[in-house]
C-alpha positions in Angstrom: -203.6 -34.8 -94.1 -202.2 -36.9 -96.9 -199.6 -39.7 -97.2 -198.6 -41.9 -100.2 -196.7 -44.9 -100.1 -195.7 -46.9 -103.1 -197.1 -50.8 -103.2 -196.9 -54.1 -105.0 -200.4 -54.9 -106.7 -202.6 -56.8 -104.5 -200.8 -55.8 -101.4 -202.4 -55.4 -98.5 -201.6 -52.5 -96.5 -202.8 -51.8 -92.6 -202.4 -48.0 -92.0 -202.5 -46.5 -88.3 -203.2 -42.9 -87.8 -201.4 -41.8 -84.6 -201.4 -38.2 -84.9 -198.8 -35.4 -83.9 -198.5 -35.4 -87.7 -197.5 -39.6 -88.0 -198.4 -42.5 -89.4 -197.8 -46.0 -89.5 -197.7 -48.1 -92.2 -197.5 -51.9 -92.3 -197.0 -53.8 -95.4 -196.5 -57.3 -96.1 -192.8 -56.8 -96.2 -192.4 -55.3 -93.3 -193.0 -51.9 -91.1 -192.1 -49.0 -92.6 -192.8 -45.1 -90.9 -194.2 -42.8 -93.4 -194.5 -38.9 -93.3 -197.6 -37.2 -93.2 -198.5 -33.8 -94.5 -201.0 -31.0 -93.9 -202.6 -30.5 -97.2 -204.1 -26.8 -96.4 -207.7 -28.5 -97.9 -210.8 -27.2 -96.3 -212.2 -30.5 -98.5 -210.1 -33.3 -97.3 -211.5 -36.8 -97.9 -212.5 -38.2 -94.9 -212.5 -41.7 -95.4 -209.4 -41.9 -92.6 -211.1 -40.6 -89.8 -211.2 -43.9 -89.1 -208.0 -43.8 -86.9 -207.1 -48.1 -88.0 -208.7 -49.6 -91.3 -207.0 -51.5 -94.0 -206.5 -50.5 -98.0 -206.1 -53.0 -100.6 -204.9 -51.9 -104.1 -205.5 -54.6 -107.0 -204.4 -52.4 -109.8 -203.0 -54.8 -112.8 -200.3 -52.2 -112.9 -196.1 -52.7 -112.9 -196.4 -50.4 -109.5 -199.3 -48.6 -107.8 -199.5 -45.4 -105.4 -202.2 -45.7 -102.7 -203.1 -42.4 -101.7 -204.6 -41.9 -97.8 -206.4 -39.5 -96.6 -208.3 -38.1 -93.8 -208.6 -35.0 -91.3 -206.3 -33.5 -89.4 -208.1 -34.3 -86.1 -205.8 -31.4 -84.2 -207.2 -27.6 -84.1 -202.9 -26.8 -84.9 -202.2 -26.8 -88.1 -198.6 -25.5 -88.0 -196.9 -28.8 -88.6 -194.1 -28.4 -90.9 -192.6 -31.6 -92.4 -189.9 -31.3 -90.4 -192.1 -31.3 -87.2 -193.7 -34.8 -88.7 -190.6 -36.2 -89.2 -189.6 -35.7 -85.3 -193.3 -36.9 -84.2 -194.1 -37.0 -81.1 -191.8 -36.8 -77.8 -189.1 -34.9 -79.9 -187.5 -31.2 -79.9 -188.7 -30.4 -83.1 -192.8 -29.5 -82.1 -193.8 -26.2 -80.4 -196.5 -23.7 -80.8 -195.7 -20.6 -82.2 -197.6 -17.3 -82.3 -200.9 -17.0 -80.8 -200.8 -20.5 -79.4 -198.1 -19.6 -76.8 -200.9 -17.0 -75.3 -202.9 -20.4 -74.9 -200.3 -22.4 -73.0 -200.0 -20.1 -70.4 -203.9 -19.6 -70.0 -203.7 -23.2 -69.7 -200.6 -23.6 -67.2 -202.3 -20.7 -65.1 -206.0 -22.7 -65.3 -204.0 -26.1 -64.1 -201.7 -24.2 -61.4 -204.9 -22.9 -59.7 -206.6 -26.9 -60.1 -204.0 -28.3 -58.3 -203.8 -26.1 -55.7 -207.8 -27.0 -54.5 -207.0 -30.6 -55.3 -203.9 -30.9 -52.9 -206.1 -29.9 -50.1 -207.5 -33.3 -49.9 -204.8 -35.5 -51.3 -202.3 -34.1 -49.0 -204.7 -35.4 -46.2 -204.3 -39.0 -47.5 -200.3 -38.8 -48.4 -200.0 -37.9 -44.8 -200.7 -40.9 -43.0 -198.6 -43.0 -45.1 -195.6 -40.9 -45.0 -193.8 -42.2 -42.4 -194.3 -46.2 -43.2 -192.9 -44.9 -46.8 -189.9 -43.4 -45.2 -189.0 -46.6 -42.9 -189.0 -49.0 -46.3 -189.5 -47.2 -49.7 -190.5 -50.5 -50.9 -193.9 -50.3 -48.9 -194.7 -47.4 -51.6 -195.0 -49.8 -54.0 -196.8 -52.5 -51.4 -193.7 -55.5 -51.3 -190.5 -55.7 -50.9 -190.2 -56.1 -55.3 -187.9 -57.7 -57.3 -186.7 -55.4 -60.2 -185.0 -57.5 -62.6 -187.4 -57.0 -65.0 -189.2 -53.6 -64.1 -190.5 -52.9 -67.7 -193.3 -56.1 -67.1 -193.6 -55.2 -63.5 -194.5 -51.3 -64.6 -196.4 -52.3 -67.0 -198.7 -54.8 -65.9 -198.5 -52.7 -62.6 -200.7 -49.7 -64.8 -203.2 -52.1 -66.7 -203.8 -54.1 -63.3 -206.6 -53.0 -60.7 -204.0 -51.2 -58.9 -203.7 -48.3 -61.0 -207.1 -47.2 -59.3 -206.9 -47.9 -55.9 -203.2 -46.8 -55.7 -202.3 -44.1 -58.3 -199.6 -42.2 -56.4 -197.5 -45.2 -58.0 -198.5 -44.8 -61.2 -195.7 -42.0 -62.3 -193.0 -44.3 -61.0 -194.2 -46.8 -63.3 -194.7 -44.8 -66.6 -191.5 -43.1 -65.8 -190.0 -46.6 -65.4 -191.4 -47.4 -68.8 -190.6 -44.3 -70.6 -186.5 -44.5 -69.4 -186.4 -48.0 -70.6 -187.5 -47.1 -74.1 -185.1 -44.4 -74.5 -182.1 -46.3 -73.6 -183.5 -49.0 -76.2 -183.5 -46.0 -78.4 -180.2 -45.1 -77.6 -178.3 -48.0 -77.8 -180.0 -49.3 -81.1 -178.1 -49.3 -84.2 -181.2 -50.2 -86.6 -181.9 -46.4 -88.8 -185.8 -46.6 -87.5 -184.8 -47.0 -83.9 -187.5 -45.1 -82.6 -189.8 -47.0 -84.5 -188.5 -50.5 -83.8 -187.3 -50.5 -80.6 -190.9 -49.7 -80.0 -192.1 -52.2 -81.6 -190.0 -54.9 -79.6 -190.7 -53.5 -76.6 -194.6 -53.8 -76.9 -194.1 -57.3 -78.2 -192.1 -58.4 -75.2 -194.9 -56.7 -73.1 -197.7 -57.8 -75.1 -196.4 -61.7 -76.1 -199.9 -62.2 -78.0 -200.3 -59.1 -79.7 -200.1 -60.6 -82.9 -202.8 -62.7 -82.5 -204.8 -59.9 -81.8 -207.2 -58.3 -84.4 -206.3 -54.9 -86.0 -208.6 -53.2 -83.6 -207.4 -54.7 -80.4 -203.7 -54.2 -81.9 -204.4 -50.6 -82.4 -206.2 -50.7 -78.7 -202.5 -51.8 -77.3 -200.2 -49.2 -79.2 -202.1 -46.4 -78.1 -202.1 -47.3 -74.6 -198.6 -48.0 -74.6 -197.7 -44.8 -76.4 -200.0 -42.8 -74.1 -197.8 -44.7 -70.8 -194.3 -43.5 -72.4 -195.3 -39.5 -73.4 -196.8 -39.3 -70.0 -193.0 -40.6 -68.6 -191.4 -37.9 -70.0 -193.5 -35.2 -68.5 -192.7 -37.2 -65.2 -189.2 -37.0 -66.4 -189.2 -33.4 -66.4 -191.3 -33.3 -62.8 -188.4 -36.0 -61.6 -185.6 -33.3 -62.7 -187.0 -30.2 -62.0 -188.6 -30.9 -58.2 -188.2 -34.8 -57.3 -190.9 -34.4 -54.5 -193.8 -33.2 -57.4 -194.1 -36.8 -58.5 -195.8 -37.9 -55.2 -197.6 -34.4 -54.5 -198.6 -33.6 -58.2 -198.1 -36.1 -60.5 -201.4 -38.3 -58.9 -203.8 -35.4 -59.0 -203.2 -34.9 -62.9 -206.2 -36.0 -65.3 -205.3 -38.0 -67.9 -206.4 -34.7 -70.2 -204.1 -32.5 -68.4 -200.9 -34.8 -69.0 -201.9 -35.2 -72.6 -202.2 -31.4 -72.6 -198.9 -30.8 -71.2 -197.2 -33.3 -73.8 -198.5 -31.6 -76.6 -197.1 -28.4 -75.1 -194.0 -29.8 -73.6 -191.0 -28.3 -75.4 -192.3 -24.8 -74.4 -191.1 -23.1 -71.9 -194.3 -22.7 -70.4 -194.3 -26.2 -69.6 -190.6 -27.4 -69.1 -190.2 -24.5 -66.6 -192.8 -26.1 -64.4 -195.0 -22.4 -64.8 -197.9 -24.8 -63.9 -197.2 -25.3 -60.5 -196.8 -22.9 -57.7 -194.0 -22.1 -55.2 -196.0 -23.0 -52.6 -196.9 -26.3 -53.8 -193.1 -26.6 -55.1 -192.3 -25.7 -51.4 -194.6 -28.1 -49.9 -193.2 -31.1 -52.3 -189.6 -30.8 -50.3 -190.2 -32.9 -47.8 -191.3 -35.5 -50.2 -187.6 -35.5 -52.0 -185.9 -37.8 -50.5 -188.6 -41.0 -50.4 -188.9 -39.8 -54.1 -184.8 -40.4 -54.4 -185.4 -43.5 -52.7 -187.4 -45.3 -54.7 -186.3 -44.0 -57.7 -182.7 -45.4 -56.8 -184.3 -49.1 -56.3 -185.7 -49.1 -59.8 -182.3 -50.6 -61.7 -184.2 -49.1 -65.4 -184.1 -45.7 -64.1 -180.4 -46.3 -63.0 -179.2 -46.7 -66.5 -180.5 -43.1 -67.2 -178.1 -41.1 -69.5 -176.7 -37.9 -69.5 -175.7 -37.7 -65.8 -174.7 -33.8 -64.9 -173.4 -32.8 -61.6 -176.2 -32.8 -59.3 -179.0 -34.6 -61.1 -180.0 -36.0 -64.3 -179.7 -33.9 -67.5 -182.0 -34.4 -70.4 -180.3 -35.6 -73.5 -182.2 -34.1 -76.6 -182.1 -35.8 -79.7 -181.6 -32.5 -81.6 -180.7 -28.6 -80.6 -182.6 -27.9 -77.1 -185.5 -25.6 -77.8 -185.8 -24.5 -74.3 -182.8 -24.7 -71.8 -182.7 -26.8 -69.1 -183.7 -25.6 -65.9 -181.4 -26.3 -63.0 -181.1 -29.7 -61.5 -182.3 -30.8 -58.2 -182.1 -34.3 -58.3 -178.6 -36.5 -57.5 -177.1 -39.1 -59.1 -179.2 -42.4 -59.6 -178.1 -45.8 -58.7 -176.1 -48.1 -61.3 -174.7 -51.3 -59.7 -174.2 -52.8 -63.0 -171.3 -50.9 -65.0 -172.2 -51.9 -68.7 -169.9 -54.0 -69.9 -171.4 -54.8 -72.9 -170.6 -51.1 -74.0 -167.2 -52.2 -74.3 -168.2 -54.8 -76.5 -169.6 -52.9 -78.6 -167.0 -50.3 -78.9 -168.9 -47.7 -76.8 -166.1 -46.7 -74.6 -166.8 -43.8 -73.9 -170.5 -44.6 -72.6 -168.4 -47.4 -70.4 -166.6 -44.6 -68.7 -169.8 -42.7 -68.0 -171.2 -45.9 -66.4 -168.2 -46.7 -64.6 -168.1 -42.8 -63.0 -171.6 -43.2 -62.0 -170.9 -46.4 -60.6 -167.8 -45.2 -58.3 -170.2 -42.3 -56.9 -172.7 -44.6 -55.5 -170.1 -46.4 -53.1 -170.3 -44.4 -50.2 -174.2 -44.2 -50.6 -174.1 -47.8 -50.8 -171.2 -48.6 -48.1 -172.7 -45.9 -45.8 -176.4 -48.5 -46.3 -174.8 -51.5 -44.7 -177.4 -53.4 -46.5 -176.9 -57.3 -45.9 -176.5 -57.8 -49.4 -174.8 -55.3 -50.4 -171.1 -57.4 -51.0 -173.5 -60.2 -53.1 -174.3 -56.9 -55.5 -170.4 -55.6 -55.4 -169.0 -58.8 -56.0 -172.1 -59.6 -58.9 -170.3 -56.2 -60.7 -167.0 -57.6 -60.3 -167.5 -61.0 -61.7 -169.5 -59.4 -64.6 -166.5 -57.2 -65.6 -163.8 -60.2 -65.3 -166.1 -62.7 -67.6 -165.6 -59.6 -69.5 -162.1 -59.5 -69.6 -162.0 -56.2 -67.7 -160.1 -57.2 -64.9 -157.8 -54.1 -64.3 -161.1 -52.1 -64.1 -162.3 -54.7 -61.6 -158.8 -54.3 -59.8 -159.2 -50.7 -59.7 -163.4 -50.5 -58.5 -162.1 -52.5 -55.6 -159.0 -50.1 -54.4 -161.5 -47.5 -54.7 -164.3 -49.0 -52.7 -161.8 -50.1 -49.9 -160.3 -46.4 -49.8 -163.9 -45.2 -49.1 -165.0 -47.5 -46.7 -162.1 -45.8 -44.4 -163.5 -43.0 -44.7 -167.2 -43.8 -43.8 -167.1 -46.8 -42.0 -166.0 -47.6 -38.6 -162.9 -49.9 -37.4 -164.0 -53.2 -36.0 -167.2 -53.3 -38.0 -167.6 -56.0 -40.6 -167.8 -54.0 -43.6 -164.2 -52.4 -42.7 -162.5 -56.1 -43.0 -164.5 -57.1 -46.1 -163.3 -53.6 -47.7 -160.3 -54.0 -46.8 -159.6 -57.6 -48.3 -161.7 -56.4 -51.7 -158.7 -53.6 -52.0 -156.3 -56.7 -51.4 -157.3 -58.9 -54.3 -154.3 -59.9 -56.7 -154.7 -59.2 -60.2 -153.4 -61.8 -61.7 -155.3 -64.8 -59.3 -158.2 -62.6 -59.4 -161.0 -64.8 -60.2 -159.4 -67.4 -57.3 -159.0 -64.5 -55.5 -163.0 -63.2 -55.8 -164.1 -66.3 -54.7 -161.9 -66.3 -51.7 -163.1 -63.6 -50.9 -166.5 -64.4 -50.7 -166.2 -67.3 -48.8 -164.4 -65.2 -46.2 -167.5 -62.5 -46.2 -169.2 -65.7 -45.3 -167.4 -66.9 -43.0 -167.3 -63.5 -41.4 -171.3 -63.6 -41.4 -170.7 -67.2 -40.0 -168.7 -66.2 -37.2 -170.3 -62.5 -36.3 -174.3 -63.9 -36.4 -173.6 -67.8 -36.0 -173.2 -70.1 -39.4 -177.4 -70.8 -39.6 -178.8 -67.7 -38.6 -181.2 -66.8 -42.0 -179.0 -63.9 -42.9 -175.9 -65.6 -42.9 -177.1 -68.6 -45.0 -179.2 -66.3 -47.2 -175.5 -64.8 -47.8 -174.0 -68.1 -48.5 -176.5 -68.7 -50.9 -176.4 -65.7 -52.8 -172.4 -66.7 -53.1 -173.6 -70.1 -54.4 -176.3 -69.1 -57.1 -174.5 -66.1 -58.4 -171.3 -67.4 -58.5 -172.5 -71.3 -59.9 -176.0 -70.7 -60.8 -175.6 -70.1 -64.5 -171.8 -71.3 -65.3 -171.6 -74.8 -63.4 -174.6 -76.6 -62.1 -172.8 -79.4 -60.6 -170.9 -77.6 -58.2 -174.4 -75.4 -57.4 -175.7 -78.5 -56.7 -172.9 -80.5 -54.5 -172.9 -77.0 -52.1 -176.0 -77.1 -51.8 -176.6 -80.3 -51.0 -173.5 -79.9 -48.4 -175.5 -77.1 -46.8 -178.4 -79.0 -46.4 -176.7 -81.7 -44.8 -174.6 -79.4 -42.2 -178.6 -77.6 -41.5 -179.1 -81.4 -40.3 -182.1 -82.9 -40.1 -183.9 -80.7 -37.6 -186.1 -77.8 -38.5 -184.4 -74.5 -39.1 -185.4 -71.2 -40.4 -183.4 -71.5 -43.5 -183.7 -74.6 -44.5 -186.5 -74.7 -47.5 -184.8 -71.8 -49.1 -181.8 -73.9 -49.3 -184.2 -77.2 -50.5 -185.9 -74.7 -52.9 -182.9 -73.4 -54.5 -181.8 -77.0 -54.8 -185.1 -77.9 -56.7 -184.4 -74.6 -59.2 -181.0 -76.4 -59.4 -182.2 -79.9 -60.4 -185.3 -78.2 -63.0 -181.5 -76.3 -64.6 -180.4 -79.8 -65.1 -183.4 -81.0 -66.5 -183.6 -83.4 -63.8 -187.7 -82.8 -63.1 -188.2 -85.6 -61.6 -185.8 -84.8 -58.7 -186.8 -81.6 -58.5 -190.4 -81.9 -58.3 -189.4 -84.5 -55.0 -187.2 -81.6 -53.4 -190.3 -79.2 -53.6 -193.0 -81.6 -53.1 -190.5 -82.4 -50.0 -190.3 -78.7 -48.6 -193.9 -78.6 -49.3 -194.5 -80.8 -46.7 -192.4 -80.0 -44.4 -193.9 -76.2 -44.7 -197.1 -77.8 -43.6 -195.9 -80.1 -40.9 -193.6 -78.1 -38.6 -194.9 -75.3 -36.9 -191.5 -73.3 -37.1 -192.6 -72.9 -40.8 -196.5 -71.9 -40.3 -196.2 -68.7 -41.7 -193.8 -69.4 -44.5 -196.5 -68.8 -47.9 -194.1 -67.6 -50.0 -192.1 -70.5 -50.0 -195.3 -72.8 -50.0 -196.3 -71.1 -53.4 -192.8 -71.1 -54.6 -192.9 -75.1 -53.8 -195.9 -75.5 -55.7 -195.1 -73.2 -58.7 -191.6 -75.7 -58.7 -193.4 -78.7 -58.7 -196.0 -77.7 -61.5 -193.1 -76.4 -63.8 -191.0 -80.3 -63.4 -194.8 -81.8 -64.0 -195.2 -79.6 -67.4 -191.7 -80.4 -68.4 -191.9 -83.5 -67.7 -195.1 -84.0 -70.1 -197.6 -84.4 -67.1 -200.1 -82.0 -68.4 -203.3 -82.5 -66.0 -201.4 -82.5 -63.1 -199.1 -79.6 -63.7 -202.6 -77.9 -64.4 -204.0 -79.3 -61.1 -200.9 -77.9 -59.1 -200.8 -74.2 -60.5 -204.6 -74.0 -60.1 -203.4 -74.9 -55.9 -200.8 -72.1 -55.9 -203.0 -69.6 -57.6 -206.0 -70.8 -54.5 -203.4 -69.9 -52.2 -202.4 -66.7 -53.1 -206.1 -65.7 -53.6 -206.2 -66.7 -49.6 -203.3 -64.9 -48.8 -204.0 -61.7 -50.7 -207.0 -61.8 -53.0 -207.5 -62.0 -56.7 -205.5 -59.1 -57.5 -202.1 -60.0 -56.2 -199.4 -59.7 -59.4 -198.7 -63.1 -59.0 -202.3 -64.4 -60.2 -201.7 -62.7 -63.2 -198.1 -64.0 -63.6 -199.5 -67.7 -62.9 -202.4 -67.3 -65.3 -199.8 -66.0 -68.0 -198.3 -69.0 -67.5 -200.8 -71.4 -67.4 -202.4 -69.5 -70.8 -199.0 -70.9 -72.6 -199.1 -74.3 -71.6 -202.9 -74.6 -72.7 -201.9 -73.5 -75.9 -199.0 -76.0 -76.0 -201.5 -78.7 -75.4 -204.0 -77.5 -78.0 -206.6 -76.4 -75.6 -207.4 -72.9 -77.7 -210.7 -72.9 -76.0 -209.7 -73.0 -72.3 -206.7 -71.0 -72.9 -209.2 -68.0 -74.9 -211.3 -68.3 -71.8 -208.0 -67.6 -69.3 -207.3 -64.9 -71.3 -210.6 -63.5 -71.0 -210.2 -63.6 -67.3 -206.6 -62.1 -67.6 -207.9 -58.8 -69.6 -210.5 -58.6 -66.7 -207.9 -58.6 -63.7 -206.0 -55.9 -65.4 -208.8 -53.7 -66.6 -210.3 -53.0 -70.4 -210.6 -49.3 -69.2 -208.7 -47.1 -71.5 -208.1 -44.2 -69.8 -206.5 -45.9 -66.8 
């Protein structure tokens, strides 16, 4: 294989061989992609076997030419440069000729593999079955907060974990791979593919530039190697949901790598490499599959929606046609309004008509918080100036809940005053609203029952948190005084979100005294005794007003006690160690302590695993 890219004299250039018939170049100036090509050579230079090493030219000359070379380390030498051009994940690979012949020897090979291998998993999958189907978010071990599911898939696959629990593992490169695309898809920049995965790995990877070459190189490939084995998820996830639980866990890590390379034959995208029975006995899996897929908010912004599933959009001509799809409509509860800002109204249409066929899934849920995610939508769309679309999401959801839900139930009258709502008040009109779905909650379950507060205070943050911190605070503190001075269940939620309130302001001061405050109060009343998530959220609160506030040792001192207590709880590997190490990593840094914060990180990279293949 040979490239050649022009340089400056002197310039250093850092090449990375990636293969599928690519190559990365980085100069001083900047990235750049450059095309490889098969030289036909039976006496290629081998000098870039080396798959990362560094060239530098020192040529006294107006311009120079660096010329790199190495071999080809794939046994298919069809590439064309067209093929290099598309790299890897795109439409424009396939084997030709006799290699077809070796697909399907392969396919047939894996079919039979993971028909012995299911004998045993099937055994395990069995006796969690049922806790999966009562909360989907068991699968994944909590009750998880998506908001940002690229760090929690990704950290998720480099943690311990991704041994001891690798049915999760194709939700989480899946997860990773969608997320890419749609940064692919909505990027402007002319190396898109290239630089949106750049960013992404940088926002995964904070300190990957002050890693060495080799460790950099370490990073990329893992991270490539998580999004190609998405998409042959992807296709698992459109053609049978169910194979991602049954299948997708038995897979080496060879035989995913072996079905990417082969991917856009038919062999493959058919799903030849599977048998009926096993397709048959992946059914009853579907619907958990549909389940969790639908809480992960980066699969819900999925593009190309068909009727009845999700259809692959190809960058180029299809090489192989779809098969049918078997999978329905994923979730999207936030419509896209930004779309519109950028003059993508046609892609704001899409999201909108995936949005409306959710409603009755979602109204037929009765899921408590179900109105705070509406009404989060509708305020989204009027800061956006799209009121009449707002206007008409709520007429449609009230016409639906008639249909699906019953008279006298709750849901009916909230429906029925969100179709109600005046245009032209309708910001007044929202919050009215909301405060009469509280009220309702009040009335119906008694105004300090924990579900009716934990309403209220969803109005409160979403509604204040971000625009007006004043008025977050004075309701808060007007909760707090009508929850009196005797213990209640919901009370240090409310003190907590006060403290995240007063940390907003950049009063630290106050708001370490509000969470130092519900920290005691945790400890002291036995109503509370069981409460550790708020006792780690107190002290993660107070350490973040002690850092702020320029209090280094003892906002060290305080995350070292909410790290101890989740080790009690739940042991070293609990997600949040690593989150609270991550953190603490920064602030050492910020206070010069390179040594210590090296030292952390060494501990970090050995919670979530120096193993390549996992």
């Amino acid at each position: 294989m040979q490239c050649t890219v022009n340089a400056d004299p002197g310039e250093q250039i850092h090449c990375t061989a990636l293969g599928y018939g690519s190559i990365f170049i980085q100069k001083q100036v900047g990235p750049i992609n450059i095309l490889m090509r098969y030289t036909g050579s039976e006496e290629a230079p081998t000098t870039g076997q080396r798959t990362l090493w560094t060239f530098s030219e020192s040529s006294p000359s107006d311009e120079s030419s660096p010329v790199f070379c190495f071999v080809c380390q794939s046994d298919d030498k069809t590439y064309t440069e067209e093929n290099a051009l598309n790299g890897p994940g795109d439409e424009g690979e396939q084997l030709k000729g006799d290699n077809v012949k070796t697909v399907e020897e392969f396919c047939l090979a894996l079919k039979k593999k993971i028909d012995v291998r299911w004998t045993q998993a099937s055994q395990n999958l069995s006796k969690q079955k049922d806790e999966w189907n009562d909360d989907q978010y068991q699968f994944f071990g909590c009750n998880q907060d998506f908001s940002w599911s690229e760090r929690w898939s990704y950290e998720s696959l480099n943690g311990p974990a991704a041994k001891t629990h690798p049915y999760r593992n194709p939700f989480y490169q899946l997860n990773l791979s969608d997320s890419l695309k749609n940064r692919i898809k909505t990027s402007k920049a002319t190396n898109a593919r290239y630089s949106r995965r750049q960013a992404m790995l940088r926002e995964l990877e904070p300190e990957i530039d002050r890693l060495s070459r080799k460790e950099k190189g370490s990073k990329y490939k893992r991270f490539e190697r998580r999004i190609t084995h998405g998409e042959i998820f992807q296709l698992m996830l459109e053609g049978h949901a169910g194979l991602l639980i049954t299948v997708a866990p038995i897979l080496s890590i060879q035989e995913v790598e072996k079905l990417s390379e082969y991917r856009n034959t038919s062999a493959v995208t058919e799903l030849s490499w599977v048998s009926e029975a096993m397709i048959k006995e992946s059914q009853q899996w579907t619907t958990l599959v549909e389940r969790i897929v639908n809480s992960m908010p980066a699969w819900s912004r999925a593009s190309g929606v068909a009727s009845g599933g999700l259809k692959r959009k190809a960058q180029g001509p299809e090489i192989v046609p779809p098969r049918k799809r078997q999978y329905p409509i994923s979730p999207l509860l936030t419509p896209g309004a930004d779309r519109i800002e950028k003059g993508l109204h046609v892609e704001f249409g899409r999201a909108l008509s995936k949005a409306s066929a959710l409603v009755e899934q979602i109204l037929r849920a009765e899921h408590p918080r179900t109105l705070a995610c509406f009404l989060e939508v509708f305020i989204h769309l009027i800061q956006n100036g799209l009121t009449a679309v707002t206007s008409l999401l709520c007429e449609f959801i009230k016409e639906m809940s008639a249909k699906v839900i019953r008279k006298g139930h709750p849901w009916a009258q909230i429906c029925q005053l969100l179709g109600e709502l005046d245009t032209e008040s309708f910001a007044d009109a929202m919050a009215q609203t909301w405060k009469c779905t509280t009220d309702i909650f009040d009335i119906e379950l008694g105004p300090f029952s924990r579900l009716a507060v934990s309403v209220r205070l969803d109005y409160i943050k979403r509604v204040y948190g971000i625009t007006n911190y004043g008025e977050e605070e004075r309701l808060l503190r007007n909760l707090l005084t009508q929850l009196g001075n005797i213990p209640t269940h919901p009370k240090p939620r409310v003190m907590l979100n006060l403290a995240h309130n007063l940390n907003r302001q950049e009063r630290h001061d106050d708001a370490e005294a509000m969470a130092l405050e519900v920290h005691s109060l945790l400890q002291r009343e036995g109503i509370y005794a069981r409460r550790v998530v708020e006792r780690i959220e107190s002290l993660k609160i107070v350490s973040y007003s002690q850092f702020n506030q320029g209090n280094a040792a003892s906002a060290e001192q305080t995350m070292h006690e909410a790290m101890e207590l989740i080790v009690d709880q739940w042991g070293i590997q609990h997600p949040w160690i690593l989150e609270f190490k991550n953190v603490l990593e920064g602030w050492l840094r910020a206070w010069g302590r390179e040594e210590d914060a090296n030292k952390l990180r060494g501990e970090i990279e050995e919670l979530m695993g120096k193993d390549e293949n996992c």
